[in-house]
C-alpha positions, -999 to 999 in steps of 0.1 A, spaced: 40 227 -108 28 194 -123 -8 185 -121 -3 153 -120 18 150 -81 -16 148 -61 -33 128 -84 -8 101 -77 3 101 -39 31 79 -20 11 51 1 22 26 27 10 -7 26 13 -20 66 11 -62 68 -20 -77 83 -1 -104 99 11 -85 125 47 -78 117 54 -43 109 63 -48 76 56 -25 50 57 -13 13 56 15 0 38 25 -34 22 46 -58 -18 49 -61 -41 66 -89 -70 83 -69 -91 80 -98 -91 43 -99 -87 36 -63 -105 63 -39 -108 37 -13 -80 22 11 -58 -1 -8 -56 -38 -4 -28 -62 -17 -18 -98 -11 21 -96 -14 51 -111 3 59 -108 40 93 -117 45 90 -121 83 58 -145 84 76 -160 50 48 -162 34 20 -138 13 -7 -121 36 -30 -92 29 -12 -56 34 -38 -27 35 -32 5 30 -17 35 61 -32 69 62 
């Protein structure tokens, strides 16, 4: 088994806008033990708003 599977987990990123659009990503535990926050295109609201991270 590779080490390295857990270390890097599959994360959602849910919009904050309301529209149920989400991403879906890679983290690094290491760097980022906290929730996740990015500012990246919601194609529903057309415009960029904050998407935080789904547990």
């Amino acid at each position: 088994m590779a080490a390295g599977t857990n270390l890097r987990p599959v994360v959602k990123l849910k919009s904050t806008a309301g529209t149920g659009y989400t991403y879906v990503t890679r983290k690094n535990r290491r760097n980022d033990p906290d929730r996740l926050t990015i500012r990246k295109y919601d194609p529903i609201a057309r415009k960029h708003v904050e998407f935080r991270e789904e547990r």
